[in-house]
N, C-alpha and C positions, 0 to 999 in steps of 0.2 A: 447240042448233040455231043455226047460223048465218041471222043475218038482210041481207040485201041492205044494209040499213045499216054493218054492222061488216065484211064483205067488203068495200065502197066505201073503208071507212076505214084497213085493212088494205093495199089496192092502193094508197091513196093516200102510207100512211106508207111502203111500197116503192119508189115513184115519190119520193119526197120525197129517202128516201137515197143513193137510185140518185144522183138529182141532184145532193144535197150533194157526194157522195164523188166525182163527174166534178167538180164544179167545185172540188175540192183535190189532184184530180191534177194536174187541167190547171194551177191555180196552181203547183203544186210544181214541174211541167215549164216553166214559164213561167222561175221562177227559177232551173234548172238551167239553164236555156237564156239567160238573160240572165248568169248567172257567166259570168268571161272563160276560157278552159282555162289548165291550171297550177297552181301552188301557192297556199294561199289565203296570206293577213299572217300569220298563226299558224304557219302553218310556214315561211314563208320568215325569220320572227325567228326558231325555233327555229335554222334550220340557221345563220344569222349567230351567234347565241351558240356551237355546236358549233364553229364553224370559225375561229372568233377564237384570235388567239395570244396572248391573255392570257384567264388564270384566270377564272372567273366562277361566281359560286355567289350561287341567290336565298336566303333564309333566311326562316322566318316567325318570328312573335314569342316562341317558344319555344325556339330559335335551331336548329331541324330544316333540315334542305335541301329544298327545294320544287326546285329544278332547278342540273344543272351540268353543264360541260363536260369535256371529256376532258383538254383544258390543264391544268384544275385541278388535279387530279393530278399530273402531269410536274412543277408548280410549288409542291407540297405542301400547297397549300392544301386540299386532303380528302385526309384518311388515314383506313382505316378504315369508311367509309361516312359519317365523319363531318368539319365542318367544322374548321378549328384554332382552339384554346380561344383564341387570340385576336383572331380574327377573330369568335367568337360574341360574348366580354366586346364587342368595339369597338362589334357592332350591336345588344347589351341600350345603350351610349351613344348609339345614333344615335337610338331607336327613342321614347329619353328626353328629348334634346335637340331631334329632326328636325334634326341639322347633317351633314353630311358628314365624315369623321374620315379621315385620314389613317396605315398600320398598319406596323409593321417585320414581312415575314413570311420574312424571311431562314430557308433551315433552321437548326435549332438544331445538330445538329453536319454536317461538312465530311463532302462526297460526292463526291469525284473533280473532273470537269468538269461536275457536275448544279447548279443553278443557284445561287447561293451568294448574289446580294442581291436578295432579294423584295420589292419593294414595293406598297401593298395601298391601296385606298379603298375605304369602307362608306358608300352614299349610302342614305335612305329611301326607299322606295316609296310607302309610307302604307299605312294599314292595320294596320301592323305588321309588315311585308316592307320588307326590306333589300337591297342586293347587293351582295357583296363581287366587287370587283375587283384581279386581284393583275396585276403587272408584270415581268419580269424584267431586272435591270440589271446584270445577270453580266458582261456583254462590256463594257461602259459602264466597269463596274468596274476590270475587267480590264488596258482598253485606257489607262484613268488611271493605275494601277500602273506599266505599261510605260514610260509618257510619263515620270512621277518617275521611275524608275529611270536613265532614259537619260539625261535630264540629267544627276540626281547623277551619272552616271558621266560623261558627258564632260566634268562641271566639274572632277571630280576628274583623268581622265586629261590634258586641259590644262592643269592649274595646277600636275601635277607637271612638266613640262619646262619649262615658263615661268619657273617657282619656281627651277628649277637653274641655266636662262642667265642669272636676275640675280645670283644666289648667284655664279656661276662669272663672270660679270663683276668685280665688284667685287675677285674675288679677281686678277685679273688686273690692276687699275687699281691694286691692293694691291703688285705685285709687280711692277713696270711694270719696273723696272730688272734685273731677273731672268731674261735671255731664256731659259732653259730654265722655268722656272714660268709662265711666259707659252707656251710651246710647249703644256705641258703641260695647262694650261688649257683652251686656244684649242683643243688636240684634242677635249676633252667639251664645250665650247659646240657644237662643231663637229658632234656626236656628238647631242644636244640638240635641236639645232635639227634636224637632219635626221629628225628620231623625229618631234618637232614639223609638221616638212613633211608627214611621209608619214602621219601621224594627222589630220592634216586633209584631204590628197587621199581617204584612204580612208571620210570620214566623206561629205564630198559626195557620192564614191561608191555609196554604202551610203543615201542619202537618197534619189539617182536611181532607184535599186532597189527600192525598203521595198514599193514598192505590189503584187510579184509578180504582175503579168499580161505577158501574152505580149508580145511586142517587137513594134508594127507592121512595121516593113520589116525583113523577114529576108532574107539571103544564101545562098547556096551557099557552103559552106565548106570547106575539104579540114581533116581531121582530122590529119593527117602534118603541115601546115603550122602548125598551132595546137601539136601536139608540137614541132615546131621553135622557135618563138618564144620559147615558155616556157622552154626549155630553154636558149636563149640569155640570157635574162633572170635565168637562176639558177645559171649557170654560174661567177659569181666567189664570189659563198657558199661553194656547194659548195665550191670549192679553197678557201674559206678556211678553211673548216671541216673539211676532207681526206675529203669525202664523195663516192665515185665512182657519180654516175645512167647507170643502164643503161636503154633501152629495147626492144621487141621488132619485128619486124621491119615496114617501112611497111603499112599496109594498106590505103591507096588510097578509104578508107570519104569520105563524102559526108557534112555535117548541111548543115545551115538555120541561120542564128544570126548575129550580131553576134559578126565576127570578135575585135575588143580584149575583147569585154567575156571570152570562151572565154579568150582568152591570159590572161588579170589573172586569172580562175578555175580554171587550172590552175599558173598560175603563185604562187599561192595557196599550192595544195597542196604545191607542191614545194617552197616555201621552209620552210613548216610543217614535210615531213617531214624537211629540211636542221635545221631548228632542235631539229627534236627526238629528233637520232640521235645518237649516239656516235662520234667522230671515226674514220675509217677502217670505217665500218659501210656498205654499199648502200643506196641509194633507187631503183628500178624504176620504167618506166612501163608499161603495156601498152594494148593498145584493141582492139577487137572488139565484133561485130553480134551482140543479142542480142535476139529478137522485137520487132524493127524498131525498137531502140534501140544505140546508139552509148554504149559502156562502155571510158570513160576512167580507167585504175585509176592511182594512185600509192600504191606498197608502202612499206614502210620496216623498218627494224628496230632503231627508236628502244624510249624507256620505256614505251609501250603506254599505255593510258586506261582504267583502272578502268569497270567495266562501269553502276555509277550516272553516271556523268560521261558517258556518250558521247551522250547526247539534249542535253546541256546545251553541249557545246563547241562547237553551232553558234549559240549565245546571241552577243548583244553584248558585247564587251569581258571574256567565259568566257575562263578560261586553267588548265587541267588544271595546272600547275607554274607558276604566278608569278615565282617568283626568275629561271630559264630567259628564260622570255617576256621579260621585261625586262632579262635580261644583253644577250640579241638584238635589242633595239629591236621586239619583238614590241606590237603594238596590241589585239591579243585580237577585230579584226577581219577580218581574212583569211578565217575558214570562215563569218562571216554573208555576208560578199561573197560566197563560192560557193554559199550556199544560197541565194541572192535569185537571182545569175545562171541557175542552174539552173531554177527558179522561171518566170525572166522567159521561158525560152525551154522553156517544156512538158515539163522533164526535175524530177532531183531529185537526188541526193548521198545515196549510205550508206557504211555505216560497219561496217568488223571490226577488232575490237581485241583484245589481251590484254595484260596488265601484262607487263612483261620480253620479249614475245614482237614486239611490234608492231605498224602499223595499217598497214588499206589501207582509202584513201579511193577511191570511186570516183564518176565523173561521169558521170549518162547523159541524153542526150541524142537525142530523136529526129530517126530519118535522114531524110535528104534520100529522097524519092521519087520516080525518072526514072519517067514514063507510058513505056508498051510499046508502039510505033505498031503492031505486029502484032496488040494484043487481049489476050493474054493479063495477067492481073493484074500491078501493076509492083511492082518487087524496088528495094530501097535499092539504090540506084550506088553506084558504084566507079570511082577512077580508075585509070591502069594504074600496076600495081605497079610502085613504084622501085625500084634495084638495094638488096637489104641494106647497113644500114648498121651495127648493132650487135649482139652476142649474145642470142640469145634468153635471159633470165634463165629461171630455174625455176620452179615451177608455185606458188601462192599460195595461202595457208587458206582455208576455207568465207569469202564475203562475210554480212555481214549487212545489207541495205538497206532502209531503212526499217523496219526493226525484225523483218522476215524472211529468212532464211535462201536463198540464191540458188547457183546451182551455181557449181562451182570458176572462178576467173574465168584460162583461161591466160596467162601471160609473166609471173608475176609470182614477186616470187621466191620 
């Protein structure tokens, strides 16, 4: 039987928890209410680690992964679900030392353009937690290799023409009394030097350009006038080489662009496919509007370019036939100058080739866009058509640009 006593004390222990438990809501909402909205520091380091572009892996003293990011992967430093055996050896050293170590986590074998030199730091945490930090110095690398490369080659391309005018001097101070040995001479200093000339104009050239972004002040440009220039520019090759350039008929088309720089990059092209046809063989120009680019082709029906060589001949100082290139005063610059031009002005340069068969290079470039004062969306201008001036050549193989296949490009041969 309940006595009024243990009912009192019953109501009271009621009353008591009632009490407690409001005054640990109301704490609790107190503290909800004092947190600011947003992410709390636990997550907002979480997603700093996740979104870092370098590898990050914590490790505890058994060398397990307590956490890591998605980098780390991309940069191989976890394969498997697991950390790499030398980045665990480095943190059983940190964990021994408390020093920070320094790790090579370059892949072990070669994967295309995937990052090739890893670099890694293993700092303590304490406790026995580690983190490995990796780095990727793939382009760093890269961009050094290039650097050596370019050198050695223009020390090398320099020192052979220099190396000749003093050879070819001497021989001539040798032979003073000799005026035909002295003619004779005096044509390959003559010969020399001018390779010399034009291998340093084209290397300034080629420095102005390296950086491939767009031209500030661009022009309005007739495409018919930039085929004309070039075409005067390589018109005594040609005859000396007994090479006849056919073009197709004007087509009045519009770009944007840095007039010299267009002529020097088609003009590029034309001496290229002069140099590298067979005496009495065609070289073609053609042009036309293809979804709203401007496609400058020059054909040829030289020795063609073996199908590994054609990514490579727009390199510095690349020459598919060496002996060729240098009978011609060729600098093995001319198609980087057209791929920087193209570059510098929003377009690009590709390439069809066949050994025996021939190449056509093509320029393209986006057109000039006249606004429609009536409204409707505006269309690449055009100037008006000039009267014909040469045969239209014949139709030209599949292009490849840029490494895909593009429709038949017409006027070419």
């Amino acid at each position: 039987m309940t006595t009024p006593v243990s009912l009192a004390l019953a109501i009271g222990a009621l009353v008591a928890g009632a009490v407690v438990g409001y005054l640990i809501a109301r704490a609790r909402t107190r503290r909800e209410e004092a947190r600011p909205p947003g992410p709390t520091v636990a997550e907002l380091l979480e997603r700093l680690v996740r979104s870092s572009h370098n590898g990050v892996v914590v490790l505890n003293k058994f060398g397990d992964m307590v956490l890591h990011n998605p980098r780390a992967y991309e940069l191989g430093l976890v394969k498997v679900n697991q950390a790499d055996a030398r980045a665990r050896k480095a943190a059983e050293q940190v964990v021994e030392t408390d020093e920070p170590v320094e790790i090579d986590l370059s892949p072990l074998e070669a994967r295309g353009r995937q990052p090739e030199a890893v670099l890694g730091q293993v700092r303590p945490l304490g406790d026995g937690f580690t983190v490995v930090e990796a780095v990727d110095h793939s382009e760093a690398i890269r961009l050094e290799a290039v650097r050596r490369d370019f050198v050695a080659n223009v020390s090398h391309e320099l020192k052979t023409p220099v190396g000749a005018i003093a050879l070819l001097t001497e021989a001539v101070l040798d032979a003073a009394e000799d005026v035909d040995e002295v003619r004779r001479f005096g044509g390959k200093i003559l010969r020399e030097s001018t390779r010399l000339g034009r291998l340093v104009t084209e290397l300034i050239a080629l420095s102005r350009l390296q950086g491939a972004e767009r031209l500030p002040d661009l022009n309005v440009v007739e495409v018919d006038a930039v085929v004309r220039e070039a075409l005067g520019r390589t018109t005594l090759s040609a005859e000396s080489a007994d090479i006849r350039i056919t073009t197709d008929n004007p087509s009045g088309l519009l770009i944007e662009g840095d007039r010299t720089l267009l002529v020097t990059a088609l003009s590029n092209l034309l001496e290229n496919a002069v140099n590298y046809s067979p005496a009495g063989s065609p070289v073609s120009i053609s042009r036309r509007l293809a979804d709203g680019m401007v496609e400058i082709a020059v054909t040829d029906r030289g020795i063609g370019i073996a199908e590994d060589e054609q990514q490579r001949v727009f390199e510095r100082f690349y020459r598919a036939d060496k002996a060729r290139s240098r009978a011609t005063g060729g600098t093995g610059l001319g198609l980087a100058i057209v791929k920087h031009v193209a570059a510098n002005h929003g377009g690009s340069v590709g390439l069809w080739s066949r050994p025996g068969t021939g190449s056509t290079f093509t320029l393209r470039i986006p057109a000039h866009v006249r606004p429609d004062p009536a409204g409707e969306p505006a269309k690449a201008a055009k100037t008006s058509p000039a009267p014909r001036q040469e045969k239209t050549p014949e139709r030209t193989p599949k292009l490849v640009v840029t490494g895909q296949e593009s429709p038949d490009h017409g006027g070419n041969l």
